[in-house]
C-alpha positions in Angstrom: 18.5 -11.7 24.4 14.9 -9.6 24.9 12.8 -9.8 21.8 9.9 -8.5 20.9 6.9 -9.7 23.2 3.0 -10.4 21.6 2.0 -6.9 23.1 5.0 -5.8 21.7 3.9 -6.7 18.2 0.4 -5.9 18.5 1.8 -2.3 19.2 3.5 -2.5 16.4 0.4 -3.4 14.7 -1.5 -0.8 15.9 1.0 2.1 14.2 0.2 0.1 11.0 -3.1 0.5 11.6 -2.5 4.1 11.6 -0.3 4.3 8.2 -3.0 2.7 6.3 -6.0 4.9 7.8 -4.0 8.8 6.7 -2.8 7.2 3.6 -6.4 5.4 2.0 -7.8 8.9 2.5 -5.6 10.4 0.6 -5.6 7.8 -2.0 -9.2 7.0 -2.9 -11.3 9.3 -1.1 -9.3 12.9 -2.0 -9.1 10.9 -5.8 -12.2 10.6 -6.0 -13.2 13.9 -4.7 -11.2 15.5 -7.2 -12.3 13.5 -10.2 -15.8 13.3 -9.8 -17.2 16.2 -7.4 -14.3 18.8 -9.0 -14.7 17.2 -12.6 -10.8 17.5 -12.9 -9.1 15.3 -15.1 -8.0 11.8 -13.7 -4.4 12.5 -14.0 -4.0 15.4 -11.4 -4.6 13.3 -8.5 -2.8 10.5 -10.4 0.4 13.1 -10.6 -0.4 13.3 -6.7 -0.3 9.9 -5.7 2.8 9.3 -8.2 4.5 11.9 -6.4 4.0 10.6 -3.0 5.0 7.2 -4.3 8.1 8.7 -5.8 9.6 10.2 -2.6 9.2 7.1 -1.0 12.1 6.0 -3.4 14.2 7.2 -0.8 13.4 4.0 1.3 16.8 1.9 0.8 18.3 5.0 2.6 15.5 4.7 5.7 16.8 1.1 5.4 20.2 1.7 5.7 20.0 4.1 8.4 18.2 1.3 10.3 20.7 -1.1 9.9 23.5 1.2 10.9 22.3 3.8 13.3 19.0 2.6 15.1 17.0 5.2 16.7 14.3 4.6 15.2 11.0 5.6 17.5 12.1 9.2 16.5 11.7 8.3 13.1 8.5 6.2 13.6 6.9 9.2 15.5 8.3 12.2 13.4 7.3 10.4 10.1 3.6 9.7 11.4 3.6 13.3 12.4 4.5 14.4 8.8 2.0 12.2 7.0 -0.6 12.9 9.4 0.2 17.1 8.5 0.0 16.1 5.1 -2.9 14.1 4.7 -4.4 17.0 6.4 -3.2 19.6 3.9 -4.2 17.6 0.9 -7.8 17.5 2.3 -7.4 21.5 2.6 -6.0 21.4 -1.1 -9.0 19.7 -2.4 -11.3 22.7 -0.6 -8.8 25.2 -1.9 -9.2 23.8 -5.7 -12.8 24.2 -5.9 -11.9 27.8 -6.7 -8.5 28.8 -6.9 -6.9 25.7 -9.1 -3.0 27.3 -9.0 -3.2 27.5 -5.0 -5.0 24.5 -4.7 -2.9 22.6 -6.9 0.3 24.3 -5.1 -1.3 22.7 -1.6 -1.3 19.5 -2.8 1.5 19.1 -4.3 3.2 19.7 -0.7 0.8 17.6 0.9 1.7 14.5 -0.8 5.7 15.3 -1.0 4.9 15.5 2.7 3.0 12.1 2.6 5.5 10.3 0.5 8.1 11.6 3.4 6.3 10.9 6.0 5.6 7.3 5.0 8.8 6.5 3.6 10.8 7.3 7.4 7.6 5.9 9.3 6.7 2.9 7.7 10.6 1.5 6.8 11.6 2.5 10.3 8.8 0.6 11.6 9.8 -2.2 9.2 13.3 -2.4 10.0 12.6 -3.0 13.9 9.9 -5.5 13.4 12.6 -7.2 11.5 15.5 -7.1 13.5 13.9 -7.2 16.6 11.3 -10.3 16.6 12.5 -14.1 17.8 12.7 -15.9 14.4 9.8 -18.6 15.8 7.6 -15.7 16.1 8.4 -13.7 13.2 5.9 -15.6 10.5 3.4 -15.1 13.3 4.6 -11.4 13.8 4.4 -9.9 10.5 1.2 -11.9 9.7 -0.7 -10.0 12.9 0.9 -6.7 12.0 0.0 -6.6 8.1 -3.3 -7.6 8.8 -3.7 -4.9 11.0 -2.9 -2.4 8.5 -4.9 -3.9 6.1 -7.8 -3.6 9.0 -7.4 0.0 9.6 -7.4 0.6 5.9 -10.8 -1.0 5.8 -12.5 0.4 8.7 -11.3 3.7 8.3 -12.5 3.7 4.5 -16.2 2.0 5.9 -16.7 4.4 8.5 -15.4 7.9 6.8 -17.5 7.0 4.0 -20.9 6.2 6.4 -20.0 9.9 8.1 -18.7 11.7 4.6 -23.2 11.8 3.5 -24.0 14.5 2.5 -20.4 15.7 1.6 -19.2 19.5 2.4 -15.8 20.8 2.7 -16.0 21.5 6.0 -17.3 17.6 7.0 -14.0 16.3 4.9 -11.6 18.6 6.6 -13.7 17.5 10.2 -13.4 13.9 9.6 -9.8 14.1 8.3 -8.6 16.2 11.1 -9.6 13.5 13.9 -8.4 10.7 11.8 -4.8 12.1 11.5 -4.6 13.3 14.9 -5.9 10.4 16.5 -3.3 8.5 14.4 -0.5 10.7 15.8 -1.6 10.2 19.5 -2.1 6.5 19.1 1.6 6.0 17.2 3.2 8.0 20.0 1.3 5.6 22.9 2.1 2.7 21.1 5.5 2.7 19.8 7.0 4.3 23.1 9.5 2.7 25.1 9.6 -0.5 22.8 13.1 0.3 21.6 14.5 0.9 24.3 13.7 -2.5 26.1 14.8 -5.0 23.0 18.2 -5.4 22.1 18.1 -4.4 18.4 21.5 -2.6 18.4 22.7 -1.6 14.7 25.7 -3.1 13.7 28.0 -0.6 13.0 28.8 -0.4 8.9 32.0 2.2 8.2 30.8 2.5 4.2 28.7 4.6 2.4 25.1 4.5 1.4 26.2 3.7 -2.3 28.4 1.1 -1.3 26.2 -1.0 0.6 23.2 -0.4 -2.1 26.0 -1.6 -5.0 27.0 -4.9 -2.6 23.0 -5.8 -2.7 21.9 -5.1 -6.6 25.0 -7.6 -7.0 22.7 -10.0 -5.5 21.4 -11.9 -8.2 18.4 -12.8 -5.8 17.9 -9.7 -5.0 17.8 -8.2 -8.4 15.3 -10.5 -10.2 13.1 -10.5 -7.2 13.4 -6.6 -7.5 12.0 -6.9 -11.3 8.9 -8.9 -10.4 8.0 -6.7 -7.1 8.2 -3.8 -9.9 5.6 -5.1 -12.5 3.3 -7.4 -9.9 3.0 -4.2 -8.2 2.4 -2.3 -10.9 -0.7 -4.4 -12.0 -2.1 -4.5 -8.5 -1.7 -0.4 -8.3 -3.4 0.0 -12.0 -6.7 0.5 -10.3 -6.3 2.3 -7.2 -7.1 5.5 -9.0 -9.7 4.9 -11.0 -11.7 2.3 -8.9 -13.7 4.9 -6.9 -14.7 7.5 -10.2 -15.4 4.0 -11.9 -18.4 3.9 -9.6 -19.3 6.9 -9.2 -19.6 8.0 -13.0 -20.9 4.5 -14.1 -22.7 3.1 -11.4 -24.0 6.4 -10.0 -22.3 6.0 -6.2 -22.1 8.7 -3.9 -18.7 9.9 -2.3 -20.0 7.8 0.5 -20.8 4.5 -1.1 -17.5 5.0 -3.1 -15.4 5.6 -0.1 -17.5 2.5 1.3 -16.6 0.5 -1.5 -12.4 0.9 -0.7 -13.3 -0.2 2.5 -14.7 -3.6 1.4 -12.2 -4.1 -1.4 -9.5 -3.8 1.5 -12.1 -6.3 3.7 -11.5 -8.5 0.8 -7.6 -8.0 0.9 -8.4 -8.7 4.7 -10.0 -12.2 4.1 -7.7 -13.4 0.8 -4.1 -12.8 3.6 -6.1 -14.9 6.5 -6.8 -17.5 3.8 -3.3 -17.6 3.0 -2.4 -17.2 6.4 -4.7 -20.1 7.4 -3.7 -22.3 4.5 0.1 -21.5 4.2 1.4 -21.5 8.1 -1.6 -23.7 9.8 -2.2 -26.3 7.1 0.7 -26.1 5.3 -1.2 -26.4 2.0 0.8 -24.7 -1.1 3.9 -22.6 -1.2 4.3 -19.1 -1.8 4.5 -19.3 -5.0 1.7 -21.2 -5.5 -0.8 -18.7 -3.7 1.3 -15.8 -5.7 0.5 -17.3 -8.8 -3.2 -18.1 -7.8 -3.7 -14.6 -6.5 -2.7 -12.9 -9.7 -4.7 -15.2 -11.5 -7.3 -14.7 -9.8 -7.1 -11.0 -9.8 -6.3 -10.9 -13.9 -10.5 -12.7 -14.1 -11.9 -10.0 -11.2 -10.9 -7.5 -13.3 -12.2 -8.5 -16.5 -15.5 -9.2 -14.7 -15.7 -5.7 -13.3 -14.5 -4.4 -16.7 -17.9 -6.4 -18.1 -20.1 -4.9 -15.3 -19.6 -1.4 -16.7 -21.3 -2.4 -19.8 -24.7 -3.7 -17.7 -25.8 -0.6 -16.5 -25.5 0.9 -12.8 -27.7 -2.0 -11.7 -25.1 -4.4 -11.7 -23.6 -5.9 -8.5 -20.2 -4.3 -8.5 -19.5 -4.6 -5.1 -19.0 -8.3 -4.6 -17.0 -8.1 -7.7 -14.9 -5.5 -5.8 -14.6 -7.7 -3.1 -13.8 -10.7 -5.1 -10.8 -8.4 -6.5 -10.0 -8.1 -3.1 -9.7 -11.6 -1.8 -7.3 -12.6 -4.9 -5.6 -9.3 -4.0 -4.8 -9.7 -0.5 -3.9 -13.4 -1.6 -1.2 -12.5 -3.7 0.0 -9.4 -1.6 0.5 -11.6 1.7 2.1 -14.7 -0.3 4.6 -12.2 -2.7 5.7 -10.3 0.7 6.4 -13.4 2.5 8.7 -14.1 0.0 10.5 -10.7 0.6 10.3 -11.1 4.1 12.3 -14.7 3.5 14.8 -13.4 0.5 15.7 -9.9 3.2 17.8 -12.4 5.8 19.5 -13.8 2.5 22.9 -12.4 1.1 25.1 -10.5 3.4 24.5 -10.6 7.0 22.7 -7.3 8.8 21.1 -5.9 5.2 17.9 -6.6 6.2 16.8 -3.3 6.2 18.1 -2.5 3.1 16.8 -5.1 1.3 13.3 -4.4 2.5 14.1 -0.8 1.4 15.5 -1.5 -1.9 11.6 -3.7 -2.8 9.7 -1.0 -0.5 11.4 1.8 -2.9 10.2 -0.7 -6.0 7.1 -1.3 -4.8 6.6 2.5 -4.2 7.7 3.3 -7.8 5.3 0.5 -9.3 2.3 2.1 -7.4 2.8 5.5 -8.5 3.8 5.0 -12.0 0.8 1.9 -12.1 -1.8 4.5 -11.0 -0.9 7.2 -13.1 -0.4 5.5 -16.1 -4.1 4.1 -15.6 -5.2 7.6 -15.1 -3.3 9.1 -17.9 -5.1 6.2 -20.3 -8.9 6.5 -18.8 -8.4 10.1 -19.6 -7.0 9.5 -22.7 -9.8 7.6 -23.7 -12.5 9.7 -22.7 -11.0 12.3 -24.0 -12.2 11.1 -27.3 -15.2 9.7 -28.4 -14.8 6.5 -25.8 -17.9 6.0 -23.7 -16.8 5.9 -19.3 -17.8 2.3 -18.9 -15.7 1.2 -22.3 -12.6 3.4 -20.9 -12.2 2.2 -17.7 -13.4 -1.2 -18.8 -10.2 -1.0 -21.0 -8.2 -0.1 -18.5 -9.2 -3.3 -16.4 -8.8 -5.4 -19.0 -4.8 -4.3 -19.3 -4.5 -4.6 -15.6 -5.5 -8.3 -16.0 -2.8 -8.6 -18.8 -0.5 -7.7 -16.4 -1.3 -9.7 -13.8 -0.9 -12.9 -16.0 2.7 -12.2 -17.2 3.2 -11.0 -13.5 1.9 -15.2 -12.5 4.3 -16.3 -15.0 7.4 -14.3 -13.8 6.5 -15.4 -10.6 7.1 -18.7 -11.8 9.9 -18.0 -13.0 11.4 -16.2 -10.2 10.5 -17.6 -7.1 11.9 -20.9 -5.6 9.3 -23.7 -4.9 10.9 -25.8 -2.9 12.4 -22.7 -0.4 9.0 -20.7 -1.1 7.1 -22.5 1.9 9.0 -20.5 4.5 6.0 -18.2 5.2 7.4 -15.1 7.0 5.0 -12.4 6.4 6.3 -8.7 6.7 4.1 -5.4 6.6 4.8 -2.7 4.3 2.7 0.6 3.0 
């Protein structure tokens, strides 16, 4: 049986690579643009990211399709080529809003449906043959190399846009967001091609509806609680995404740059907390899962309340390692919590895999839209009214932390400790 060969996965990695750069544009620099250079209220480019996260609820279905049909380079491809459109668009939105909010707002609006799309059919596709296609010796190793590719492209591409983004114009954005996307396009379409075709990965036929085979797995009493904690641990760890970036640059006094800079070494943190937990977990064998899950979030909950307490010091304090502190708990639990997904999917009935990772991708996509709106709804809220910047977002923080300690005690509760050192690491936007 041909599997999946280390170039083969590297490959893989590389599309990764290529998710993470479109879609961290879209998600902290554009959000910041809008909030701070347009003055807009938080919550519009909240409602954008929400909406991008909400298409992507149609992932059990990108699942299921890859458990039943296969063909899934066309999808890989076709879905890069939408979100790479998209992420283009919305950089044109945030031009177009300057002046003419209806238009402007109309633009992005399609931008980001086209994002969610593009992600959801590109990124579950790309999933599902990782998954089914990968010897099970190599697979910890597999998923390990590919997520931390993503998370690597994520973090270059927000460190170099943001050293090329000085002095920001329109026309620079659109520049720099133009080669981005294409050159993700190019690189997804060299690297994905031909894979497919030379693993056997055949879908095993399944004569049943969509909604039949998503009722057979929320029966899964497994799958169901895990669902619930992927839901509220993700929505902690999306609280911030929209508000991190306007955090520093109306409290701390960053440029667009140095904020777009500073996404780039929160995700170099998320990059160092999965190797530690790669390091620890597979080579050493020190802790479970759950152990790292529960330190993560723990971890996360006091980085928060410590950049919460910078806000009140004045723009000289150092908020950057804090970031990157938040960052290595982060990537900590992210790696460990996923590993546990990757291990629960080949539970239950045979040949769901797929839908089980697109069942949690849908809840995970839910989580981080409704997370990052609900934190922009509340700084705006607060500012609204006679709350100081630092004291709004500070609150906000503070919350997220909350969150993350009942998310370390569900975790607790909900993962197994004995079955939780399987460490099979899966990717996932």
């Amino acid at each position: 049986m041909r599997t999946l060969s280390w170039t083969d996965i590297v490959r893989i990695g590389l599309v990764q690579m290529c998710l993470g750069a479109i879609v961290v544009l879209t998600t902290s620099t554009l959000n910041r643009l809008m909030v701070v250079e347009l003055a807009l209220p938080a919550v519009i480019p909240g409602f954008l990211v929400a909406l991008h996260y909400g298409i992507q609820i149609t992932r059990p279905n990108w699942g299921f399709r890859s458990d039943t049909q296969g063909n899934r380079t066309a999808f890989i491809i076709g879905g890069m080529g939408v979100l790479a459109l998209g992420g283009l668009m919305a950089a044109f939105g945030v031009q177009v809003l300057e002046t003419r909010y209806g238009p402007g707002l109309a633009i992005s609006i399609l931008a980001y449906a086209m994002i969610g799309i593009g992600v959801g059919a590109s990124g579950t596709s790309l999933l599902a043959l990782l998954a089914t296609a990968t010897a099970p010796a190599r697979r910890a190793a597999a998923a390990t190399i590919t997520w931390l590719m993503m998370i690597a492209g994520i973090a270059i591409t927000a460190g170099t846009v943001g050293a090329f983004l000085d002095p920001y114009t329109h026309a620079l954005l659109l520049k720099i967001v133009a080669v981005v996307t294409g050159g993700a396009v190019l690189l997804t379409t060299l690297a994905i091609w031909g894979i497919e075709r030379s693993v056997d990965c055949s879908p095993v036929p399944q004569d049943m509806p969509f909604s039949h085979g998503i009722r057979e797995i929320w029966a899964e009493r497994k799958a169901r609680h895990f669902t619930a904690f992927v839901f509220l641990s993700m929505t902690a760890y999306f609280m911030q995404e929209l508000i991190l970036e306007p955090y520093s640059g109306l409290v701390f006094g960053f440029t667009p740059g140095q904020s777009t800079s500073l996404a780039g070494a929160q995700n170099g943190g998320v990059f160092l907390g999965m190797v530690l937990v790669g390091i620890a977990a597979t080579g050493l064998r020190i802790g479970s899962l759950r152990f790292w899950v529960v330190s993560g979030c723990l971890g996360s909950a006091v980085m928060l309340t410590v950049i919460a307490a910078l806000g009140q010091l004045g723009p000289e304090a150092p908020l950057v390692p804090a970031v990157v502190g938040l960052g290595v708990f982060n990537g900590m639990f992210a790696v460990a919590a996923i590993g546990s997904m990757m291990a629960l999917a080949g539970e239950g009935r045979e040949s769901r895999e797929g839908t089980r990772m697109g069942l949690w991708g849908a809840a995970q996509a839910m989580a981080a839209g409704f997370g990052g709106l609900a934190g922009a709804a509340a700084v705006d809220a607060m500012r609204a009214g006679v709350t100081s910047d630092a004291d709004a977002f500070g609150t906000v923080f503070v919350a997220e932390a909350a969150l993350f300690v009942i998310a370390a005690a569900m975790a607790v509760q909900v993962m197994d400790r004995r079955g939780s050192r399987t460490t099979e690491l899966v990717p996932g936007e």
